[in-house]
N, C-alpha and C positions, 0 to 999 in steps of 0.2 A: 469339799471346799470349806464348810464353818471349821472343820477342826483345825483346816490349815491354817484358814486367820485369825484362828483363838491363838494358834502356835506362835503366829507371826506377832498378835499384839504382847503377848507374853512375853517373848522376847526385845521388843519396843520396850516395855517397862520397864524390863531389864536393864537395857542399855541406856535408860533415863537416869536412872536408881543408879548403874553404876558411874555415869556421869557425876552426878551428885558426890557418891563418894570418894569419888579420885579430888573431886574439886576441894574438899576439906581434908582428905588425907596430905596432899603434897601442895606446897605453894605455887602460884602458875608462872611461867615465865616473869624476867620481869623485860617489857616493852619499850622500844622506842617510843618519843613522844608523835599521836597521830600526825602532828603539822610537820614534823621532820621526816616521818617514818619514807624508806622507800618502798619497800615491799609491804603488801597490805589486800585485801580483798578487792576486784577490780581491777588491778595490772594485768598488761599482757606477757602470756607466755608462750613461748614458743617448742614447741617439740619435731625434732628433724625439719623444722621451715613451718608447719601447720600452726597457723595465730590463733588460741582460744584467749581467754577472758575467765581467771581466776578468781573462785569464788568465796569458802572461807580460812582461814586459818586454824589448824588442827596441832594437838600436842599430844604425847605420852613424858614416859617418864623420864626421857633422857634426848628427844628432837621434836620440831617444828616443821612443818605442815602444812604445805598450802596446795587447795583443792585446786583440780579440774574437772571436767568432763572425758570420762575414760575415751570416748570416741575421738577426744582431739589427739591421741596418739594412733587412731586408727592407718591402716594403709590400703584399702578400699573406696571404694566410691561414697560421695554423699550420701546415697540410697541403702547405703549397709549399715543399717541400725540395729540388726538384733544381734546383740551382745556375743549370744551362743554360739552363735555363726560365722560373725566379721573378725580379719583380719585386723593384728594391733603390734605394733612393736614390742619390742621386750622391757620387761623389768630390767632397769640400768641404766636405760638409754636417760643420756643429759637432756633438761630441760633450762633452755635457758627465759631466765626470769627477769624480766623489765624492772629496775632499781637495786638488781643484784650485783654483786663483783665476779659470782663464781657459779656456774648454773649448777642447777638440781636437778633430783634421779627420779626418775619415775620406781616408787617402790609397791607402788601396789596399784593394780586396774579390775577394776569387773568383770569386764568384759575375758581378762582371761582369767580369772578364780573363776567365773561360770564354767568354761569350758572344760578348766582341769577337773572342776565339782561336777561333768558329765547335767548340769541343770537344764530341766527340760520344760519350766515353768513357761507360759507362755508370755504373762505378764511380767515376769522376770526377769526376761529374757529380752524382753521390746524396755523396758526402763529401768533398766538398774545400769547404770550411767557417771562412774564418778571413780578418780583416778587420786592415788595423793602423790605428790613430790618433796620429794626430801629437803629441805631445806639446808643450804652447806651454813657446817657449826658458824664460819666465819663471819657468816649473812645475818645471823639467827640477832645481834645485837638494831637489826635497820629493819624489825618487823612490827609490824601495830593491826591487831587484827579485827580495827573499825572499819566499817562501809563506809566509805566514800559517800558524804553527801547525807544518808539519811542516819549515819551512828548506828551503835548496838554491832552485834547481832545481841539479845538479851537472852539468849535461850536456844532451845530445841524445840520445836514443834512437834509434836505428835498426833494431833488431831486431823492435818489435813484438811481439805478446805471442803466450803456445800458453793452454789450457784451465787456471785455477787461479793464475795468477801473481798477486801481487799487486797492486793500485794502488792510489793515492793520491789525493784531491783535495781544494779547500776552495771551497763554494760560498757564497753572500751575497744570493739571495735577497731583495726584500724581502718576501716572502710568511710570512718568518718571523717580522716584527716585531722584528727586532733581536735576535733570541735565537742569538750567535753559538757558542755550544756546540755548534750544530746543525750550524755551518758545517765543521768537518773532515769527512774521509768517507774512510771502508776498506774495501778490499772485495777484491775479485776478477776476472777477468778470465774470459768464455766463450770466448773466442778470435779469432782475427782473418774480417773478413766486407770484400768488397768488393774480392781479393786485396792483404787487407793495410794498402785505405785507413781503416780503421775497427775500431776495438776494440769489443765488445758489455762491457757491465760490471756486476757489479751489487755497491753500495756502502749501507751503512747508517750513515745513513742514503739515501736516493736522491735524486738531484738532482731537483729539481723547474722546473716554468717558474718564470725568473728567475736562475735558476746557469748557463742556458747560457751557452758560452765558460771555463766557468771550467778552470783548468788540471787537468792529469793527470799525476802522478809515476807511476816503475816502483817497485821497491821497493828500487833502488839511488838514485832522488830524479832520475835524470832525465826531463828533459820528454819527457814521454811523447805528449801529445794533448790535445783541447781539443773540449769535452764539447760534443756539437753537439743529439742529440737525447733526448726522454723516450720511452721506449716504454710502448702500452697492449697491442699484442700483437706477435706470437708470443707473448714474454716479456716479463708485467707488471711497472712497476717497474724493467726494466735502461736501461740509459741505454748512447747509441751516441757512442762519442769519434773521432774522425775522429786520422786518424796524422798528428802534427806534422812529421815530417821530411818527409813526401810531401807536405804542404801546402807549406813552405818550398822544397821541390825544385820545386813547380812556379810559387811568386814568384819565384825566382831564373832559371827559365827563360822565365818570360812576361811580366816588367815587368820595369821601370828600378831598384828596389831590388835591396839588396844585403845583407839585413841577419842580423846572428845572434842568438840567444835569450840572455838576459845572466844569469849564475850568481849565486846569491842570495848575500848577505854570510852569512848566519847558519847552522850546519853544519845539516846534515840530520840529522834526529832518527828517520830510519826507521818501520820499523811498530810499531804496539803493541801487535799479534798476529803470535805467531810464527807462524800459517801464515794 
């Protein structure tokens, strides 16, 4: 087990490093403005009828990117969360996107790069959680890849969180009716579960089914993770975020993308509690 997460952080580095240098080798999109933008981190998306809650905006060298939660194309029960195992739609399948004209593919899931990669990790297998969708070229001019509400993302996280730290999120639901006041969310962090793949959280308000996928800031605004489950026990009410850079570490090392999390135009406006 340490040589596995010397292997794992080494590759995290990697995928930091390489972030960095894509970001100065090629110029990045250029964005709709946030106040016009339609498509954007926090829209709802829909795949075969299932409503998740999109969380950042992703690019390579030639398309545009907007995350989900690999499980919201699942075709199993709520209770079928281990990647390895559960039943998922196909690479292909349209996703249609809340502020688009033309819906997106699902081109890439975890859940079935695990199973085609035979992965037998335990913890790997319970949080690695994150799906991307293709953005159609046509759409790609009405995207802004700011948070709703708290700005940024400014970064990648790589550290993960200890007991008390803060985070960030914005979910969209539609179980709320449209009542987006509802949709920022502050809170805290219980600390890391899974060594590291998964943040435990708990935020008021708490994400509910329908915010799955939605993004997680640290309290510096980088992307932190991407809100995979609800819990009813141990702890009622906290919500389980799966760690974005160890999802991304393991797209970059088990599929043909290449891609990095894209920095929001609009600054980060931080927490609005000091602790």
């Amino acid at each position: 087990m340490p040589r596995r997460r010397t292997l794992l952080a080494a590759l995290i580095a990697a995928l930091a490093a390489g972030a960095i240098g894509a970001a100065s080798a090629s110029a990045a999109p250029t964005w709709a403005p946030a106040a016009t933008a339609t498509i954007h981190p926090g829209v709802q998306v829909f795949t075969d009828g299932a409503q998740c809650t999109a969380n950042f905006v992703f690019a390579d060298a030639t398309d545009v990117y907007l995350g989900q939660a690999a499980h919201c194309s699942g075709t199993g029960a709520a209770t079928d969360t281990n990647g390895c195992t559960a039943q998922s739609l196909p690479l292909g399948t349209p996703v249609e996107i809340t502020g688009a004209d033309h819906p997106g593919t699902l081109v890439y899931n975890s859940w079935l790069t695990m199973q085609s990669q035979g992965e037998a990790d335990p913890d790997t297998c319970a949080f690695n959680d994150l799906a991307l969708i293709r953005i159609d070229p046509a759409d790609v001019a009405k995207v802004n890849p700011s948070i709703p509400f708290w700005g940024g993302p400014t970064g990648l996280d790589s550290d993960g969180t200890i007991t008390g730290d803060k985070v960030l999120s914005y979910g969209n639901s539609e179980l709320r009716g449209g009542l987006t006041a509802l949709s920022p969310k502050e809170g805290a962090s219980l600390g890391d579960d899974g060594n590291g793949w998964s943040h435990t959280v708990y935020t008021a308000t708490p994400g509910i089914p329908g915010d799955s996928g939605s993004a997680f800031l640290n309290r510096s605004g980088q992307a932190l993770g991407v809100l995979s489950t609800v819990a009813i026990a141990p702890l009622a009410a906290s919500n389980g975020v799966g760690d974005l850079s160890r999802e991304l570490a393991y797209l970059a090392a088990h599929s043909s993308f290449s891609v990095t999390p894209q920095n929001g135009t609009e600054p980060f406006r931080g927490p609005l509690l000091p602790v």
